[in-house]
C-alpha positions as CSV (number, residue, x, y, z in Angstrom):
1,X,0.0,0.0,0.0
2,X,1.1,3.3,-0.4
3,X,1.8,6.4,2.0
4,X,-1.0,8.9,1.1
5,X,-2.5,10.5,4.1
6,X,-1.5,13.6,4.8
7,X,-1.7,15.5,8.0
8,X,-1.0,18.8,8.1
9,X,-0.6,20.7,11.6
10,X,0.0,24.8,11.7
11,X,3.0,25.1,13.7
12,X,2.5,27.1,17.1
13,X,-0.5,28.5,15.5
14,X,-2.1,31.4,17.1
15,X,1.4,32.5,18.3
16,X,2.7,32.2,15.1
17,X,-0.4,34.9,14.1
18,X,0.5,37.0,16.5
19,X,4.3,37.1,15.0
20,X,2.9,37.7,11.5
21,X,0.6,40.6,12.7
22,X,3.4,42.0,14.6
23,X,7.2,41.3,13.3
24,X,8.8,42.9,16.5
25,X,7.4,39.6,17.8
26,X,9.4,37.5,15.7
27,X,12.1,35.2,17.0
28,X,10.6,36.5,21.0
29,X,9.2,33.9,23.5
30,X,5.4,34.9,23.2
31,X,2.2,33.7,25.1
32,X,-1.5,34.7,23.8
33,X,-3.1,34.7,27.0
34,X,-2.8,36.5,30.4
35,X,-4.1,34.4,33.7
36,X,-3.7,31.3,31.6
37,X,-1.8,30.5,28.5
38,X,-3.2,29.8,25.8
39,X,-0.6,29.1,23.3
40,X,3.1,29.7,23.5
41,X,5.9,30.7,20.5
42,X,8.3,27.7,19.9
43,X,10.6,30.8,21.8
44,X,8.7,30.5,24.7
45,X,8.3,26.3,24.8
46,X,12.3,26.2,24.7
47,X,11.8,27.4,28.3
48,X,9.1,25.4,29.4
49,X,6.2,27.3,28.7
50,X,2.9,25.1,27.6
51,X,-0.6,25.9,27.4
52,X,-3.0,25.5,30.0
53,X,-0.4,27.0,32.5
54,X,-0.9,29.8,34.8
55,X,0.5,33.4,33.7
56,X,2.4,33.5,36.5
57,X,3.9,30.0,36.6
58,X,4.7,30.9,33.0
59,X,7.1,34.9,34.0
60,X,9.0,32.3,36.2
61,X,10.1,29.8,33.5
62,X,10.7,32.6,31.1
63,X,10.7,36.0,32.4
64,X,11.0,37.7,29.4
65,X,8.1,36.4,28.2
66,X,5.8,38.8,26.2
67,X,1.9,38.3,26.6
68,X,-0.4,39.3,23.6
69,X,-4.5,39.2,24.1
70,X,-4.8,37.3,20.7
71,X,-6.4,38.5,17.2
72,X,-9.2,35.5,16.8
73,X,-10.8,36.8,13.8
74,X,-7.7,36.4,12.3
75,X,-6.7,32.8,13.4
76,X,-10.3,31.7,12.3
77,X,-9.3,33.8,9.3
78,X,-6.1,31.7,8.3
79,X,-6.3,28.7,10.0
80,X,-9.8,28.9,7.0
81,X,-7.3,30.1,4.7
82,X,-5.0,27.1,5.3
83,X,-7.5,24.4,4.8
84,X,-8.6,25.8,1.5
85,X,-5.2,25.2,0.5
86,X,-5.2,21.6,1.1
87,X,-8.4,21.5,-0.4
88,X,-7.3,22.8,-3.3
89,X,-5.4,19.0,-3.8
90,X,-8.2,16.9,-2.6
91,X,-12.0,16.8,-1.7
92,X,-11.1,14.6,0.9
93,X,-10.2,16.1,4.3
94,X,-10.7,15.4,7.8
95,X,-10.7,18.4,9.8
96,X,-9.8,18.4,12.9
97,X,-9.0,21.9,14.7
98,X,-9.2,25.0,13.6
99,X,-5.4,24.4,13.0
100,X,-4.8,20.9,11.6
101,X,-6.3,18.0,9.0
102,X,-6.4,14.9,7.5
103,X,-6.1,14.7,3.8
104,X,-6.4,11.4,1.6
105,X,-4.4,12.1,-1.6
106,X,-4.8,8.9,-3.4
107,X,-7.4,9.9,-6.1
108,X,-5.3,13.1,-7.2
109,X,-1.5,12.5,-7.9
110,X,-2.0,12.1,-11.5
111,X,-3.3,15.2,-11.4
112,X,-0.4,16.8,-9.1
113,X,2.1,14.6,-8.6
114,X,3.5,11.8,-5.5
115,X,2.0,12.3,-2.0
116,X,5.2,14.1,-1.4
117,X,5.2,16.4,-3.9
118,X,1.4,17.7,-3.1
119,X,2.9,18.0,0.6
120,X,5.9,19.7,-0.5
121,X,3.2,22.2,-2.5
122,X,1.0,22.6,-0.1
123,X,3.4,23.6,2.6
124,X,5.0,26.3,-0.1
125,X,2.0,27.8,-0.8
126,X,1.0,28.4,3.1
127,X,4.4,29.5,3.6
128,X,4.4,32.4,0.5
129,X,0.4,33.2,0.5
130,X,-0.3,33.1,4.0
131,X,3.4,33.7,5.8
132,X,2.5,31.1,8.0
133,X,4.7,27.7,8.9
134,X,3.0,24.6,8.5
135,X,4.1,20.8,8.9
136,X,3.0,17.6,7.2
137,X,3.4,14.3,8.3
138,X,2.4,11.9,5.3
139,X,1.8,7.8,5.8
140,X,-0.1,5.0,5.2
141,X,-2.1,5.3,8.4
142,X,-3.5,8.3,10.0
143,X,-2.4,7.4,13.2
144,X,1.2,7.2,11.6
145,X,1.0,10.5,9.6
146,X,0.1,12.2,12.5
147,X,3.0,10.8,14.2
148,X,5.2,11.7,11.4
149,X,3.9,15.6,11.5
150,X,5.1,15.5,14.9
151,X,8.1,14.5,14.1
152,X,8.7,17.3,11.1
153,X,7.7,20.1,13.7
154,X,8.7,23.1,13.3
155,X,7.6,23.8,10.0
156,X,9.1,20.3,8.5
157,X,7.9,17.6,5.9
158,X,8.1,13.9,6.8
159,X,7.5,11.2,4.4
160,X,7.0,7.6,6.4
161,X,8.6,4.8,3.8
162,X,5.5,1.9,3.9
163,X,8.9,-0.6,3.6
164,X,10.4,0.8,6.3
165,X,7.5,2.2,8.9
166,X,7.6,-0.1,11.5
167,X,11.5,1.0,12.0
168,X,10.4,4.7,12.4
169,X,7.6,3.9,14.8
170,X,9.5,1.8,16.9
171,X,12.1,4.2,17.9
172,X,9.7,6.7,19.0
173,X,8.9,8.0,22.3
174,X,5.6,6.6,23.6
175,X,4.4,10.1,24.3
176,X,3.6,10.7,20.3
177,X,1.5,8.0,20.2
178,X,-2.6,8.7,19.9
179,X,-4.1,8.2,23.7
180,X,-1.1,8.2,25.7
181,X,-1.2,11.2,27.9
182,X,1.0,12.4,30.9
183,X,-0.7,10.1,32.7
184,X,-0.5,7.2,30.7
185,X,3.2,7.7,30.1
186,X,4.1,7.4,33.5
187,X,2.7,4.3,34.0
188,X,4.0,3.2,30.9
189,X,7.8,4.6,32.3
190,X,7.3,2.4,35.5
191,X,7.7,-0.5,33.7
192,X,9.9,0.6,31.8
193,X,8.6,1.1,28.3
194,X,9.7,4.5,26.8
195,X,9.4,3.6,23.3
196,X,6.7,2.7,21.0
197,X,8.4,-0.4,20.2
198,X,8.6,-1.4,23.5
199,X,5.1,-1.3,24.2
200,X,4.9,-3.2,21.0
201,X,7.0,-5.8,22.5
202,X,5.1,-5.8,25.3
203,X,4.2,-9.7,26.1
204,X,0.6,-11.5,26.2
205,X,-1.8,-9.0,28.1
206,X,0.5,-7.1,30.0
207,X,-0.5,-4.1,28.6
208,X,-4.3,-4.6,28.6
209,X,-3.9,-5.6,32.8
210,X,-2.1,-2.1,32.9
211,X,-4.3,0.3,31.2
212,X,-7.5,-1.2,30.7
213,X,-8.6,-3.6,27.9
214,X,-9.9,-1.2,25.6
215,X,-6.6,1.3,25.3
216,X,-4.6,-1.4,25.8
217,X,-5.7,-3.2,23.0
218,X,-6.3,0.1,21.1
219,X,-2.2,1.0,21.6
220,X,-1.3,-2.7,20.9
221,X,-2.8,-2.2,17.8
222,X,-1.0,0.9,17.1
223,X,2.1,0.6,17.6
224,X,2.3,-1.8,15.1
225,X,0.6,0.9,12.7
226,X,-2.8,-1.1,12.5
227,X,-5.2,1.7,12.1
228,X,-8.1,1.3,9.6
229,X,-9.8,4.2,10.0
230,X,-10.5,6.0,7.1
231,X,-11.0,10.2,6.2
232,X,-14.4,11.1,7.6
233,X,-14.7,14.2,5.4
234,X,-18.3,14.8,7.3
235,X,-19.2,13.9,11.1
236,X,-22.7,13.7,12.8
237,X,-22.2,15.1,16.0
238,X,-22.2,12.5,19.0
239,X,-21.4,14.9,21.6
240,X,-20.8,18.4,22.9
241,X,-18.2,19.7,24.7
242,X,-15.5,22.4,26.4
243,X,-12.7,22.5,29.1
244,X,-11.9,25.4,31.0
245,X,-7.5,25.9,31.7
246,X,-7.7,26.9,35.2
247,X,-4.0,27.6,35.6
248,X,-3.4,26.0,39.0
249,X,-6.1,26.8,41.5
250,X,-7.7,26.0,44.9
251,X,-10.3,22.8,44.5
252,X,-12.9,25.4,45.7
253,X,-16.6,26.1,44.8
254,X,-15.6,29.5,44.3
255,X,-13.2,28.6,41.7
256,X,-15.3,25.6,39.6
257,X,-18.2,27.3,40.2
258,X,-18.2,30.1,38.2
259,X,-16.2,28.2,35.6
260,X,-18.8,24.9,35.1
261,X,-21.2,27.8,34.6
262,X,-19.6,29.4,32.0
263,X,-18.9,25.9,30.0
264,X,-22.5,25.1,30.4
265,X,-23.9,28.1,29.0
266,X,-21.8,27.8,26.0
267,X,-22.5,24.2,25.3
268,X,-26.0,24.6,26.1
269,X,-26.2,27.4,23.4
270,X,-24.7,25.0,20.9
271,X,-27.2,22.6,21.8
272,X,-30.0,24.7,21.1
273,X,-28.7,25.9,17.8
274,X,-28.8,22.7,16.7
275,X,-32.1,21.9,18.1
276,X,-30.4,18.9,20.2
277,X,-29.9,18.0,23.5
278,X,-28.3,15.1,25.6
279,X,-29.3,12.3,28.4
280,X,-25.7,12.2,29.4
281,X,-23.5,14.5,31.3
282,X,-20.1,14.1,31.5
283,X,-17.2,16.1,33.6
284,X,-13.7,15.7,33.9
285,X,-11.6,16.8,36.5
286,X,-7.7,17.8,36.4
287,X,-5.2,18.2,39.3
288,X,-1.6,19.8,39.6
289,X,-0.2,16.1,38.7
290,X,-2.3,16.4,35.2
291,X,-4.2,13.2,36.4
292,X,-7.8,13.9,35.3
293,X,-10.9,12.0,36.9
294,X,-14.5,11.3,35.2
295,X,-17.7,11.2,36.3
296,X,-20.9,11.1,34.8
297,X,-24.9,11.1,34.5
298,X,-27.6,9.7,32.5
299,X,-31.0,10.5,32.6
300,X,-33.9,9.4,31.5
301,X,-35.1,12.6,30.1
302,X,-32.8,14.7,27.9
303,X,-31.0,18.1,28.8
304,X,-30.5,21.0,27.0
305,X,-31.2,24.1,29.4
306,X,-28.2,26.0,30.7
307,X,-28.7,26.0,34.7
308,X,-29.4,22.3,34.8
309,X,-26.2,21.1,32.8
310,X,-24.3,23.3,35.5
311,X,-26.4,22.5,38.2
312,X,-25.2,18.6,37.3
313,X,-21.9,19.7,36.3
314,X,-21.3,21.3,39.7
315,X,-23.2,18.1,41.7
316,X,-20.2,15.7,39.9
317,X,-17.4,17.7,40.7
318,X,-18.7,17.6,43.9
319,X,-18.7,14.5,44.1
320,X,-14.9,14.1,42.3
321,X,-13.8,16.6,44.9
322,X,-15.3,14.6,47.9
323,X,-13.5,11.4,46.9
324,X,-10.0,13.2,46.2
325,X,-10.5,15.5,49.7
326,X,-6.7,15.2,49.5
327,X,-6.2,17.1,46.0
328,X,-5.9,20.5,47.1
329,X,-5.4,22.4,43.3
330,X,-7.2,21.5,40.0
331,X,-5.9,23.0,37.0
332,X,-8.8,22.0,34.5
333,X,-12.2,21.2,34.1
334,X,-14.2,20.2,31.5
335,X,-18.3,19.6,30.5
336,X,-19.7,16.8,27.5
337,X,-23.0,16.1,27.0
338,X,-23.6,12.9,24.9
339,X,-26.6,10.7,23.8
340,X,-27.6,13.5,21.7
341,X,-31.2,13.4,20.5
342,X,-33.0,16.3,17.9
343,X,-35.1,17.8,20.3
344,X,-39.1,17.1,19.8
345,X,-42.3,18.4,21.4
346,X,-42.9,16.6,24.4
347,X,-45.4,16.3,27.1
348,X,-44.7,17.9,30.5
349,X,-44.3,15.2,33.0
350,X,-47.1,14.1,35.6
351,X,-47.7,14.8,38.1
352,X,-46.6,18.8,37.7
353,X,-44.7,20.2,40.6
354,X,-43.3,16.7,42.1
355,X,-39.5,16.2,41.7
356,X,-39.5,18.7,39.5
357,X,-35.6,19.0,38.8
358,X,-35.5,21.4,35.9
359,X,-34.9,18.9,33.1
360,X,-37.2,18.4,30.0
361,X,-40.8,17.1,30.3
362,X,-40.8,18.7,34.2
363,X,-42.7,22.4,34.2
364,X,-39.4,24.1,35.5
365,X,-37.7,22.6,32.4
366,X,-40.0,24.0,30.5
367,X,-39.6,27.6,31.9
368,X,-35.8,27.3,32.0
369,X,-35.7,26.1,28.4
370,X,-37.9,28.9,27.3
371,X,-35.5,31.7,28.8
372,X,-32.8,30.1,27.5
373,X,-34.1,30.6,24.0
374,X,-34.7,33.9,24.7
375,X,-31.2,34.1,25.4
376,X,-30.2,32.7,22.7
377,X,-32.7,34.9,20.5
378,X,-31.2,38.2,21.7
379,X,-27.4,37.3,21.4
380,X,-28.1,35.8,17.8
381,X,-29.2,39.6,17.1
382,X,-27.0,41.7,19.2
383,X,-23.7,39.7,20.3
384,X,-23.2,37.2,22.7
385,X,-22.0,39.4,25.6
386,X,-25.5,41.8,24.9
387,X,-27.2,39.4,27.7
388,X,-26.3,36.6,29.9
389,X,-26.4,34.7,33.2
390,X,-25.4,37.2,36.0
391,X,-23.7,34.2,37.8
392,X,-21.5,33.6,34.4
393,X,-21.2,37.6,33.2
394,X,-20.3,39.2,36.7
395,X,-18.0,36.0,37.5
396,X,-14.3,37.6,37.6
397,X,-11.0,35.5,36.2
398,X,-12.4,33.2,33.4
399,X,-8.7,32.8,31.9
400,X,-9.8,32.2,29.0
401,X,-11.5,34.7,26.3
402,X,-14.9,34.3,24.7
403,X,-13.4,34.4,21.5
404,X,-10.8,31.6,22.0
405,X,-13.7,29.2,23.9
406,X,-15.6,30.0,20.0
407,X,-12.9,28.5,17.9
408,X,-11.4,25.5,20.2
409,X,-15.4,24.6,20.9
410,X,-16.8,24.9,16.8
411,X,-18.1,22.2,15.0
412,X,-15.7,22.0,12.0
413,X,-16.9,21.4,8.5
């Protein structure tokens, strides 16, 4: 078989913006951000600087580090600009961020040339119309392609031989692989398998009894580049979702409070745009040792208004909180709401006014749902921040800006 998927990553992306707006930037260590980072320049990475971390955590690794607010029109601006580009090779693309995607180049290359060659143009092209850096990873697997984009980074091009893939994969650090987080790595370390090839080589079910059957399967599977999955250039949404970078703060309701809030009205919004809503709600809890813990609901009835999806939110970190008393920082949270359903007219529940919790079919759900829409009526007209909930709006310290929250949270075409 031959090597052409392509995956093609803009490299430090919305610092990279920032450093073609402004070219006193250039060659700086940069952060677009403030109380949190957001992104970092490749400048600011070489002294530790990632995102998610606090501003201040950040001055101390690099103190001459240079804060920008961020210009998001323009990263939804290029990183649009950039896909086009690919598109301009082949119809079929995976997107998969507002800066990266999967492209399947095996229909066009009589029309443009080897895999290579349309990587080699497309990166040229982003690099001369758009000033941007870009790198592409191209393989036989999308797992491996990704992997190889990695490797290329910054602003490379690396072609995985099909003859020769396996001995690229192996040597690998375990870290690049699909799934296998900070978490996930040390455990991996304290058995001392560092590489991908030595999880490979890992014997019988050693590595299911470690991680769990289904990853440990999954990686098995991977690290011997088995991956069938194909582009999906179109995908029917299964779930909703957004994550809050807290920095590094107290495990306090006056910390997570304010922030579930927030991530609940914007994914309830989305919701409702779409005329769906979900039986299943899903948190996920990060402390200072970037081990996250999950917790989740499913009802009978499906959910959609804004103060219940917090409301639950909040009751699960609760209950995450209660069980890790010992935790005393978290340093991110996050909401999903799955089992998506297109919302219908239903009948309110019976008896009226008995355990009447707010979700849909109870006569508070109906009233919250109604205001909501309201809600969502006036900001469709006048902005998002013309109205909102005073408990979200007056809320002080949400690191993170609107704007950025818009393009990590979009459904993609």
């Amino acid at each position: 078989m031959e090597a052409t998927i392509l995956h093609a990553d803009l490299d430090a992306f919305y610092a990279s913006v920032e450093q073609l707006l402004d070219p006193r930037l250039r060659g700086k260590p940069i952060a677009v951000g403030g109380g949190v980072v957001l992104a970092a320049s490749y400048e600011a990475k070489a002294f530790g600087v990632q995102s998610g971390m606090s501003g201040r955590n950040a001055r101390q690794l690099c103190p001459r580090l240079i804060f920008v607010r961020g210009h998001f029109s323009e990263y939804q601006r290029l990183g649009d600009a950039a896909i086009k580009i690919v598109g301009d090779y082949t119809p079929l693309i995976e997107r998969m961020s507002i800066d990266e995607a999967f492209a399947d180049v095996a229909g066009c290359t009589h029309l443009f040339g080897p895999p290579a060659e349309i990587a080699r143009k497309i990166r040229r092209r982003v690099r001369i119309e758009l000033g941007l850096p870009i790198s592409v990873g191209v393989a036989r697997t999308k797992h491996l392609a990704k992997i190889a984009s990695q490797v290329a980074k910054p602003d490379g091009l690396v072609v995985v031989d099909p003859l020769t893939e396996l001995d690229f994969l192996h040597d690998l650090p375990v870290g690049l692989m699909w799934g296998v987080g900070p978490v996930t790595q040390v455990r991996l370390a304290e058995v001392g398998v560092r590489t991908i090839g030595q999880l490979a080589k890992m014997p019988g079910r050693s590595l299911e009894r470690l991680l769990g059957s289904a990853a440990g399967e999954k990686l098995a599977a991977l690290s011997w580049n088995r991956d069938p999955r194909e582009i999906i250039t179109r995908r029917r949404a299964r779930s909703a979702g957004a994550q809050s970078a807290l920095g590094l703060k107290p495990a306090d309701e006056t910390v997570y409070g304010p922030a579930l809030r927030h991530l609940a009205d914007r994914i309830g919004a989305r919701l409702r745009a779409k005329s769906l809503s979900g039986r299943t709600v899903g948190v996920r809890v990060r402390f200072a040792d970037l081990r996250a813990v999950t917790r989740s609901v499913t009802f009978d009835t499906p959910i959609s208004a804004t103060a219940v999806l917090a409301e639950v939110a909040e009751g699960l970190v609760r209950a995450v909180l209660a069980q890790h008393s010992l935790e005393p920082k978290i340093s991110l949270l996050a909401i999903r709401v799955s089992h998506l359903t297109k919302d219908t007219n239903s009948q309110l529940a019976l008896p009226l006014g008995r355990n009447d919790d707010g979700r849909r079919g109870t006569e508070g759900g109906v009233m919250r749902y109604t205001a909501d829409r309201a809600v969502d009526i006036i900001r469709e007209r006048f902005g998002w921040e013309a109205i909102g909930y005073g408990s979200v709006m007056l809320s002080s310290g949400r690191g993170v800006p609107d704007e950025f929250r818009v393009l990590a949270e979009q459904e993609l075409p």
